[in-house]
Each structure stands twice: as C-alpha cells, then as structure tokens.
DSSP file (Angstrom, degrees, kcal/mol; ACC not computed):
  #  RESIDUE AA STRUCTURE BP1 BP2  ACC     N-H-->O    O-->H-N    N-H-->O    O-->H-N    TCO  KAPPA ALPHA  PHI   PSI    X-CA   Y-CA   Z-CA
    1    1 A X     >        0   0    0      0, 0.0     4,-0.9     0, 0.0     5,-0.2   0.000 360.0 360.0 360.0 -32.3   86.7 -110.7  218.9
    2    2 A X  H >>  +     0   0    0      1,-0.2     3,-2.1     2,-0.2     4,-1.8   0.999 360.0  60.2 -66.6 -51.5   85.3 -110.7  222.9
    3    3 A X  H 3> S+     0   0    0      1,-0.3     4,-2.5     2,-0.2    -1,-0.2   0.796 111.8  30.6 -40.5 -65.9   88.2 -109.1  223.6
    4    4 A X  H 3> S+     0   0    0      1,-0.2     4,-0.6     2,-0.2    -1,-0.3   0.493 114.9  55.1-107.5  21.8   87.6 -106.0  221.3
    5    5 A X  H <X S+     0   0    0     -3,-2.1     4,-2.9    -4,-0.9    -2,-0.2   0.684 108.5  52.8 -72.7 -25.7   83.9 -105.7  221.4
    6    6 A X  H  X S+     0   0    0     -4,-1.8     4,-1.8     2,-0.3    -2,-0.2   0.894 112.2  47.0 -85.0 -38.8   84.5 -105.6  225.3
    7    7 A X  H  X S+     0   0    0     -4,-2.5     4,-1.2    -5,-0.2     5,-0.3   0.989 109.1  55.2 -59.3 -55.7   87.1 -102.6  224.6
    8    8 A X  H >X S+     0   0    0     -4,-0.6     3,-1.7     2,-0.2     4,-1.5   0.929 103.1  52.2 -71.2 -40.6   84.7 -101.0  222.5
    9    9 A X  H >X S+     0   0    0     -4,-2.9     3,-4.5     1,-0.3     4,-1.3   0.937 109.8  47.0 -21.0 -90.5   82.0 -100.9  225.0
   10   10 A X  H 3< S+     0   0    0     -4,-1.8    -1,-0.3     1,-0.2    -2,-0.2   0.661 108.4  55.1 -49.1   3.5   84.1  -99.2  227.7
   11   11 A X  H << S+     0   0    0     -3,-1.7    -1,-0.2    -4,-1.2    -2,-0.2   0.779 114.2  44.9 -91.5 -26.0   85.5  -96.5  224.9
   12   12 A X  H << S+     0   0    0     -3,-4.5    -2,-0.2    -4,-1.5    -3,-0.1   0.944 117.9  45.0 -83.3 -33.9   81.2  -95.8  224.2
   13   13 A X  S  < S+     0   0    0     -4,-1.3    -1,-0.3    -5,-0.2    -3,-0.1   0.403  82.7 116.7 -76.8   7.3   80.5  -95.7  228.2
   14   14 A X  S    S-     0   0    0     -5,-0.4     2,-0.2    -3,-0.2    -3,-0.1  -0.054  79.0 -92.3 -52.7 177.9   83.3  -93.7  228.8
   15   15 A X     >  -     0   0    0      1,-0.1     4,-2.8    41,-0.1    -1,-0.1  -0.347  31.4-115.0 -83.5 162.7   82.0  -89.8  230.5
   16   16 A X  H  > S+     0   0    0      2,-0.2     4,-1.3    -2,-0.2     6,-0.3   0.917 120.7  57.9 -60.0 -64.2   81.4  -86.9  228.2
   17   17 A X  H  4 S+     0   0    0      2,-0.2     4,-0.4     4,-0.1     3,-0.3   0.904 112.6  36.8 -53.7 -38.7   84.0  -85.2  229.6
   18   18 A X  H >4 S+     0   0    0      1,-0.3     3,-7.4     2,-0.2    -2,-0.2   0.881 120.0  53.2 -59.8 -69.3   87.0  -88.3  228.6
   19   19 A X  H 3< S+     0   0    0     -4,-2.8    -1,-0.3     1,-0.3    -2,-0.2   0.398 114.7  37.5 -70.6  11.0   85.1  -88.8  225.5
   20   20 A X  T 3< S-     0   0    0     -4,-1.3    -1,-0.3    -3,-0.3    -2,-0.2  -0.054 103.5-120.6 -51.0  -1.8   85.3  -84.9  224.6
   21   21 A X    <   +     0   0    0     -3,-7.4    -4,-0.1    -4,-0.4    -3,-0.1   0.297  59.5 157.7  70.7 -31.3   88.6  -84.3  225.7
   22   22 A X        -     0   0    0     -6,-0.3     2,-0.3    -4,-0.2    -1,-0.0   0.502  46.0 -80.7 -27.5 178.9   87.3  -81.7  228.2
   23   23 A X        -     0   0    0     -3,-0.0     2,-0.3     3,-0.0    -1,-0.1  -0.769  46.7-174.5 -92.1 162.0   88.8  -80.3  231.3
   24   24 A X        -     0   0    0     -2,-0.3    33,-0.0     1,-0.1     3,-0.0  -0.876  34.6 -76.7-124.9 170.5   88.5  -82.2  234.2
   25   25 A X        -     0   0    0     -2,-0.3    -1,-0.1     1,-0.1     3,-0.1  -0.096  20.0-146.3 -51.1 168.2   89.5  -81.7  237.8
   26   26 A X  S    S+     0   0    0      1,-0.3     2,-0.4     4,-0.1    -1,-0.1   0.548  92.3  37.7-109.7 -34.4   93.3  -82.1  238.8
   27   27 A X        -     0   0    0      3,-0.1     3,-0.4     1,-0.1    -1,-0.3  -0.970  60.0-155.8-139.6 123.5   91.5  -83.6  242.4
   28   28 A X  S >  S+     0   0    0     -2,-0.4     3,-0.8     1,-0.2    30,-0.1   0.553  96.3  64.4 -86.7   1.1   88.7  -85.4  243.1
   29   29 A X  T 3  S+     0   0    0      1,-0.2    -1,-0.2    25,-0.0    25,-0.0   0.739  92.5  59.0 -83.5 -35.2   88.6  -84.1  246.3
   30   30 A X  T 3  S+     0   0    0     -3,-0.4     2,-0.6     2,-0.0    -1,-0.2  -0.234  79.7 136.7-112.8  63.3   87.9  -80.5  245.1
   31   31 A X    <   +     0   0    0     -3,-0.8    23,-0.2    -6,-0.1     2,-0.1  -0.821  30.4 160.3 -91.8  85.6   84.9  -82.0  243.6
   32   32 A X        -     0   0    0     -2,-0.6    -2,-0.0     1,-0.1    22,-0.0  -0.129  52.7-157.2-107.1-176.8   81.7  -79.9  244.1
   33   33 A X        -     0   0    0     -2,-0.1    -1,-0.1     2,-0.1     3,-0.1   0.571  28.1-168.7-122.8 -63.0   78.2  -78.8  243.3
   34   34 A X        +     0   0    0      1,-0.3     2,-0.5     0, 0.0    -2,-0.0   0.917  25.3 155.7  19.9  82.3   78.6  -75.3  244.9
   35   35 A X        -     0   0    0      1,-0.0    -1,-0.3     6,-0.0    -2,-0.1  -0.976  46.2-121.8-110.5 129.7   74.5  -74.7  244.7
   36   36 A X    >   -     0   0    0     -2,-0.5     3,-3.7    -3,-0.1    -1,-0.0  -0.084  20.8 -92.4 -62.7 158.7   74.2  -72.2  247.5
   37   37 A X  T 3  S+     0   0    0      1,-0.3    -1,-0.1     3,-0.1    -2,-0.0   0.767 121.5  59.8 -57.0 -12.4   72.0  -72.4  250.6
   38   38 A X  T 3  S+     0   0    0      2,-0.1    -1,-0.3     0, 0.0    -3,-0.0   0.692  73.2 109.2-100.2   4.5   69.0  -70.5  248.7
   39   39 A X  S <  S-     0   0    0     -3,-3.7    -4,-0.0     1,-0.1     0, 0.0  -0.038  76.1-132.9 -58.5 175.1   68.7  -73.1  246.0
   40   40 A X        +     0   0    0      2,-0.1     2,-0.5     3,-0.0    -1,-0.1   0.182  65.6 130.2-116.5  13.1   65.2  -74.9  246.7
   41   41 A X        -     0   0    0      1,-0.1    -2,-0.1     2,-0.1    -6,-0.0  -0.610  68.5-113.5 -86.0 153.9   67.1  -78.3  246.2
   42   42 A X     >  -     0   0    0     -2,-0.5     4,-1.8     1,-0.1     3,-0.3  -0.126  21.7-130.7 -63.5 135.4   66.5  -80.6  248.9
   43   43 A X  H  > S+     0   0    0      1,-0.2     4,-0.6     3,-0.2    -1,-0.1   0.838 105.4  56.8 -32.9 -60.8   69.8  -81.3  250.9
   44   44 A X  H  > S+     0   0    0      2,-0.3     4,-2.4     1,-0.2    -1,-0.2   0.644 109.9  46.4 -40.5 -43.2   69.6  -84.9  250.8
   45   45 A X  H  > S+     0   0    0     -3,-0.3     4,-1.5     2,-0.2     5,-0.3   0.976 106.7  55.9 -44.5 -75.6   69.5  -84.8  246.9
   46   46 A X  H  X S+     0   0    0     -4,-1.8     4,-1.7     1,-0.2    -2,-0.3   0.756 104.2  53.9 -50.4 -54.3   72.2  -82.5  246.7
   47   47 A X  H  X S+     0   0    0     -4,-0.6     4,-0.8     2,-0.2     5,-0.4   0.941 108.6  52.0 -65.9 -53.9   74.3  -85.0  248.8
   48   48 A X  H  X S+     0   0    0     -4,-2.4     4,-0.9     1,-0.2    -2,-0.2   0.779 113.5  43.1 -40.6 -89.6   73.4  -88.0  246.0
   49   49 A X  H >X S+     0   0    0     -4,-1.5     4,-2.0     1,-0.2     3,-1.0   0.665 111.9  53.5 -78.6 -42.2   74.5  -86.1  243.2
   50   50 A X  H >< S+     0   0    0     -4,-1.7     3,-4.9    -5,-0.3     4,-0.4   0.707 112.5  44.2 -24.4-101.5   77.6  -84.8  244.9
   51   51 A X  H 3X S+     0   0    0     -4,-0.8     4,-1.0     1,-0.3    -1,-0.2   0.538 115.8  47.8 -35.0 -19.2   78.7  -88.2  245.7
   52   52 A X  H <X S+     0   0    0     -3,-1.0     4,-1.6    -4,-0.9    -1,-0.3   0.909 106.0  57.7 -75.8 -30.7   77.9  -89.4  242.4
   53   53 A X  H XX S+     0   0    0     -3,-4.9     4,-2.3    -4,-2.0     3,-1.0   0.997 107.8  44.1 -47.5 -76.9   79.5  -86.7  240.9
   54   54 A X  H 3> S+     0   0    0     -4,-0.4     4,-3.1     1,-0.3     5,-0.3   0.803 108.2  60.7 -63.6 -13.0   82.8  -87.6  242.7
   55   55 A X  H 3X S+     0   0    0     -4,-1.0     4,-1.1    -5,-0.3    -1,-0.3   0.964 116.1  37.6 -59.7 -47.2   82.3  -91.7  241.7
   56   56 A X  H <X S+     0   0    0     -4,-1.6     4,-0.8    -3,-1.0    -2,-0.3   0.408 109.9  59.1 -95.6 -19.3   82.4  -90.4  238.2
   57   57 A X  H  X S+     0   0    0     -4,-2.3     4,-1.6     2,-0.2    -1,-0.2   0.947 116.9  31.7 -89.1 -81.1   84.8  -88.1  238.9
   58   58 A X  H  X S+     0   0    0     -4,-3.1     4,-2.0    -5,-0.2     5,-0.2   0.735 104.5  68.5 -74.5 -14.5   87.1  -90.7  240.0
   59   59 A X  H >X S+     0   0    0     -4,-1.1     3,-2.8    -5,-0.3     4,-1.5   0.933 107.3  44.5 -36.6-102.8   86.1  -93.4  238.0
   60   60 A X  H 3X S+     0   0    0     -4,-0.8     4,-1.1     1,-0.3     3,-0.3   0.507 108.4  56.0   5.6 -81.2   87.6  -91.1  235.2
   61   61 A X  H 3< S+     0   0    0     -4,-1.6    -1,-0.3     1,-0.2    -2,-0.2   0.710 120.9  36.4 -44.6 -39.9   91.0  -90.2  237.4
   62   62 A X  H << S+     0   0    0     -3,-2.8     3,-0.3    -4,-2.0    -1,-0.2   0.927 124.8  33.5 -82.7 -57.1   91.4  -94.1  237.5
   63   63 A X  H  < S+     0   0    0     -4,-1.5    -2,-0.2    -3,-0.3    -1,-0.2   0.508 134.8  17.6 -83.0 -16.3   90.2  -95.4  234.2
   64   64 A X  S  < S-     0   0    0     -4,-1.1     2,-0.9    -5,-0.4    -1,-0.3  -0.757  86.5-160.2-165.3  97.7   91.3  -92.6  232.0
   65   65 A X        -     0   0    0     -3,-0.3     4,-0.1    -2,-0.2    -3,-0.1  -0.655  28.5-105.2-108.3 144.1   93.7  -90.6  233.6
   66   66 A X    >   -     0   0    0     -2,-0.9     3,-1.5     4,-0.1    -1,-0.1  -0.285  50.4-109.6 -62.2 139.3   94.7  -87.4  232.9
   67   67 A X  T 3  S+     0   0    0      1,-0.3    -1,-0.1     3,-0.0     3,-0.1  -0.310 102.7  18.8 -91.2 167.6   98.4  -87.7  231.1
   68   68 A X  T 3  S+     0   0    0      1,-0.1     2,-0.4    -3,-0.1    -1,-0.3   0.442 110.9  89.3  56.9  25.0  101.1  -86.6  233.1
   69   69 A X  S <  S-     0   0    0     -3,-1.5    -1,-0.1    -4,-0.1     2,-0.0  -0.979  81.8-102.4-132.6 118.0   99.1  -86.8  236.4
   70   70 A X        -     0   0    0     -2,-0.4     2,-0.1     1,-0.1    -4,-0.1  -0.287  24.7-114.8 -48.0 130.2   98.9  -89.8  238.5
   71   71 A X        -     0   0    0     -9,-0.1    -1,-0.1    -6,-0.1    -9,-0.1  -0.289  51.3 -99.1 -65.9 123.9   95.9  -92.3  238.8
   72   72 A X        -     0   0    0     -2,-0.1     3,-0.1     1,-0.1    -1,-0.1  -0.455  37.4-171.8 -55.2 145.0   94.5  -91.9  242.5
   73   73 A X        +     0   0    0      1,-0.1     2,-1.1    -3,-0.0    -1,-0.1   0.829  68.7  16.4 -91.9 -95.9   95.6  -94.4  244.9
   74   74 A X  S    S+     0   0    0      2,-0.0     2,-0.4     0, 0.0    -1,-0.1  -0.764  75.5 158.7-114.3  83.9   93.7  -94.2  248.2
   75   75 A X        -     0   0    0     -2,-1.1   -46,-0.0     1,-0.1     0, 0.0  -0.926  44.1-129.4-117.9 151.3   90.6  -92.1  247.7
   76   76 A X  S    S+     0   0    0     -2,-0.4     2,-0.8     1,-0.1    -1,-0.1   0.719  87.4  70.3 -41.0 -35.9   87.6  -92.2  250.0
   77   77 A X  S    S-     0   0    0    -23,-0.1    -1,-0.1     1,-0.1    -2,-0.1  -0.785  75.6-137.3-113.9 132.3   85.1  -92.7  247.2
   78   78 A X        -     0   0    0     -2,-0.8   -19,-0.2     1,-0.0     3,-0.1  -0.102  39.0 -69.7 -67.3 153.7   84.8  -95.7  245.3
   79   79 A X        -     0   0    0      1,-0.1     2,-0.2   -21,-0.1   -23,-0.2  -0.243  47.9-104.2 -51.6 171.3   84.3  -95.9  241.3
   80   80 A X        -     0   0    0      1,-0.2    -1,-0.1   -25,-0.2   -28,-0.0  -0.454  57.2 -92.2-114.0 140.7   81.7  -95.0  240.1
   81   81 A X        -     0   0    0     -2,-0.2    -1,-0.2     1,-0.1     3,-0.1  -0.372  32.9-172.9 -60.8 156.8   79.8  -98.9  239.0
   82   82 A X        +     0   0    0     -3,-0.1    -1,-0.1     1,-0.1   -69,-0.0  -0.155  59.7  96.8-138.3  58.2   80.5  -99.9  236.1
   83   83 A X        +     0   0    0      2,-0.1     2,-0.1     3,-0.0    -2,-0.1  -0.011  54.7 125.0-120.9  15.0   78.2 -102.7  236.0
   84   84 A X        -     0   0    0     -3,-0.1     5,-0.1     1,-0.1     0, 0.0  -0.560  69.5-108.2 -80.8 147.7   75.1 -100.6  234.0
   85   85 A X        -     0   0    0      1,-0.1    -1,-0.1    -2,-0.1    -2,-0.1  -0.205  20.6-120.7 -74.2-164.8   74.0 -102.1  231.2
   86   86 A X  S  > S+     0   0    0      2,-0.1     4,-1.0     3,-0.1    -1,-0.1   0.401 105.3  63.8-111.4   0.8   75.1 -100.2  228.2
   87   87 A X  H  > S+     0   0    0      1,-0.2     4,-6.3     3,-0.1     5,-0.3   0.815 105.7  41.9 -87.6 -41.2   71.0  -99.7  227.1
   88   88 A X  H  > S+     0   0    0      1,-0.2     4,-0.8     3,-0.2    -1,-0.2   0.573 103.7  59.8 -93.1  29.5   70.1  -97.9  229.9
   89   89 A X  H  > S+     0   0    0      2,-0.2     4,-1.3     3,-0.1    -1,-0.2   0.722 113.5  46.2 -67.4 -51.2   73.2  -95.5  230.1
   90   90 A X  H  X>S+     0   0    0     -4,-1.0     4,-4.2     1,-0.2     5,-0.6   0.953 108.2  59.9 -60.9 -37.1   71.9  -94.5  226.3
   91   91 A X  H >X5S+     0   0    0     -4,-6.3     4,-1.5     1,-0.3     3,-0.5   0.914 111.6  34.2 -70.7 -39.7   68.5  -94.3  227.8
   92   92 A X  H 3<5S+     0   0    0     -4,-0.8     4,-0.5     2,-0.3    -1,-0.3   0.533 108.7  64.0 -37.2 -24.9   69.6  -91.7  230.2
   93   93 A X  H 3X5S+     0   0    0     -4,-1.3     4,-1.8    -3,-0.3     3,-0.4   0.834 109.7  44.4 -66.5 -58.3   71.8  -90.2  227.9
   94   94 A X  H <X5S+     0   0    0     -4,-4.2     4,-1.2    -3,-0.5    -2,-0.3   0.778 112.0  49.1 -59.9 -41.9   68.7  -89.5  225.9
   95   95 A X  H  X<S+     0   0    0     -4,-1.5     4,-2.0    -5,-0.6    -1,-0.2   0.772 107.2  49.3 -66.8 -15.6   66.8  -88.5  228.5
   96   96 A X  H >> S+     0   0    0     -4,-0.5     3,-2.0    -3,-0.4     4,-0.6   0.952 112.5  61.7-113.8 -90.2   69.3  -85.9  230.0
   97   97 A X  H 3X S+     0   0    0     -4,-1.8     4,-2.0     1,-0.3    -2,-0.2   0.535 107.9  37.7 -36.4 -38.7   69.3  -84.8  225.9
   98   98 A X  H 3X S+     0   0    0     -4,-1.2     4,-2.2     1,-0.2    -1,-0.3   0.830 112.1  54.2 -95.9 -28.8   65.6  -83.8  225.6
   99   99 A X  H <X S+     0   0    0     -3,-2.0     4,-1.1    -4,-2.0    -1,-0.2   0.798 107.2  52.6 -81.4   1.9   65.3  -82.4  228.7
  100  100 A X  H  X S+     0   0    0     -4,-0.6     4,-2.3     2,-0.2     3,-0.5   0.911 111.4  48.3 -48.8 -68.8   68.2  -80.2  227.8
  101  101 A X  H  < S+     0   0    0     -4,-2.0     4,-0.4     2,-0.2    -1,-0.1   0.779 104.4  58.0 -26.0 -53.0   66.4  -79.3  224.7
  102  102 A X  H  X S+     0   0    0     -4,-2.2     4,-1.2     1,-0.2    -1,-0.2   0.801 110.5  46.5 -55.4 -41.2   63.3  -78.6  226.5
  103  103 A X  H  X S+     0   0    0     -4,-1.1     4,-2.5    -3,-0.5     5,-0.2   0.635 107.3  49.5 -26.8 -59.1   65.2  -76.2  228.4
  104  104 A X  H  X S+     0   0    0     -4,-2.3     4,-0.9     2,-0.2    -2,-0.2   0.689 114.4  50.0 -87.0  -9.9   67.0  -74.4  225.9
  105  105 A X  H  > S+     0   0    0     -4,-0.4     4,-1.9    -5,-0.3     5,-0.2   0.890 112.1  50.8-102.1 -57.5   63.3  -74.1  223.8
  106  106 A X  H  X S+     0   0    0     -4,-1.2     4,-2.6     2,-0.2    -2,-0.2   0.944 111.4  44.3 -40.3 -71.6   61.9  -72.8  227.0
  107  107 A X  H  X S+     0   0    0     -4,-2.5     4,-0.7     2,-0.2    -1,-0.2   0.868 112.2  53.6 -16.7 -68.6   64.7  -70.2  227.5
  108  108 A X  H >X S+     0   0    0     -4,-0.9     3,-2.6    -5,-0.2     4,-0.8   0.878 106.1  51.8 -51.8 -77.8   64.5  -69.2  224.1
  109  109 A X  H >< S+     0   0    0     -4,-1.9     3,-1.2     1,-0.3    -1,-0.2   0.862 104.5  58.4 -31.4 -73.0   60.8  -68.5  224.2
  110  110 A X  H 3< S+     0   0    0     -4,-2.6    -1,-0.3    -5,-0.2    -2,-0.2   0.590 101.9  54.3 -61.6   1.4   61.1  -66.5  227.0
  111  111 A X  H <<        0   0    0     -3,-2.6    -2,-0.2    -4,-0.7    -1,-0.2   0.877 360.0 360.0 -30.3 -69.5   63.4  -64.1  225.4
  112  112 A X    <<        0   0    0     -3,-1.2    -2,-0.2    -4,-0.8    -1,-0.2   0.330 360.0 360.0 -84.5 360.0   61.7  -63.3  223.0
C-alpha cells in the first residue's frame, strides 16, 4: 500500500507537459525563454526562471523520458527538487490558474 500511494504521488506531481502528453524538447540544452532584450524583465529573474525551466526540463528527460530517446546522462543542470510537498505544488498550481484566468478576463475586456 506505501509502495503505491508513493507511485501515485509522483504520477500527480508529474509536469503538465508528461501529464498531457505534450511536446517536449528533444534537448535540454536548447532550452530557452527567448524574451528579447526590450522586455522590462529584470535579467536576474529571467536567469531563475531559465534555469528552473531547464531543472524541470530535465527532471522530465530523466523521470519520464521521451520513448525512443535516451534519458540524459551527464547534463550540467541538476533535477529539478523533488522534495516539495505535494500541498504547495497544488497551491501554486492554483495560483498560476487564477492568474491565468485573470489574464484571459482582462484580454477579453479589452477587446471588446
């Protein structure tokens, strides 16, 4: 029974992209933002989320690898932790959902 609550955990933290099927990069290496020099975000910022990006990135390659493709070996960036609890993953999950929302209501409204 630990055994497969502990499986079902990692199948609910899994990424959007695993649990969606999506595509994902082929390379964590051509892993990118590419927000251009006139964006107003702060560099430093824009370097966090890169590099988190590519923890997650390769987290994925490793942990759920794309089939017929080999799991990376020897990559610069180390997984992504996977030592969050599983409430405040949702709570972000939720948060990242309403401001989405907020967004898309905003948009909308200024359409029209």
């Amino acid at each position: 029974e630990g055994i497969q609550a502990e499986q079902d955990m990692r199948m609910r933290m899994r990424s959007e992209p695993v649990k969606q099927g999506l595509p994902r990069p082929v390379s964590v290496k051509c892993v990118s933002l590419n927000i251009g020099l006139a964006s107003n975000i702060n560099q430093d910022v824009h370097d966090l989320i890169e590099e988190e990006m590519r923890r997650m990135v390769l987290n994925d390659a490793k942990e759920f690898p794309i089939p017929g493709l080999p799991a990376p070996e020897n990559e610069s960036v180390s997984p992504a932790s996977t030592d969050v609890e599983e409430k405040y993953l949702l709570e972000a999950r939720n948060m990242v959902q309403e401001e989405m929302a907020t967004s898309s209501a905003s948009a909308e409204a200024g359409a029209n």
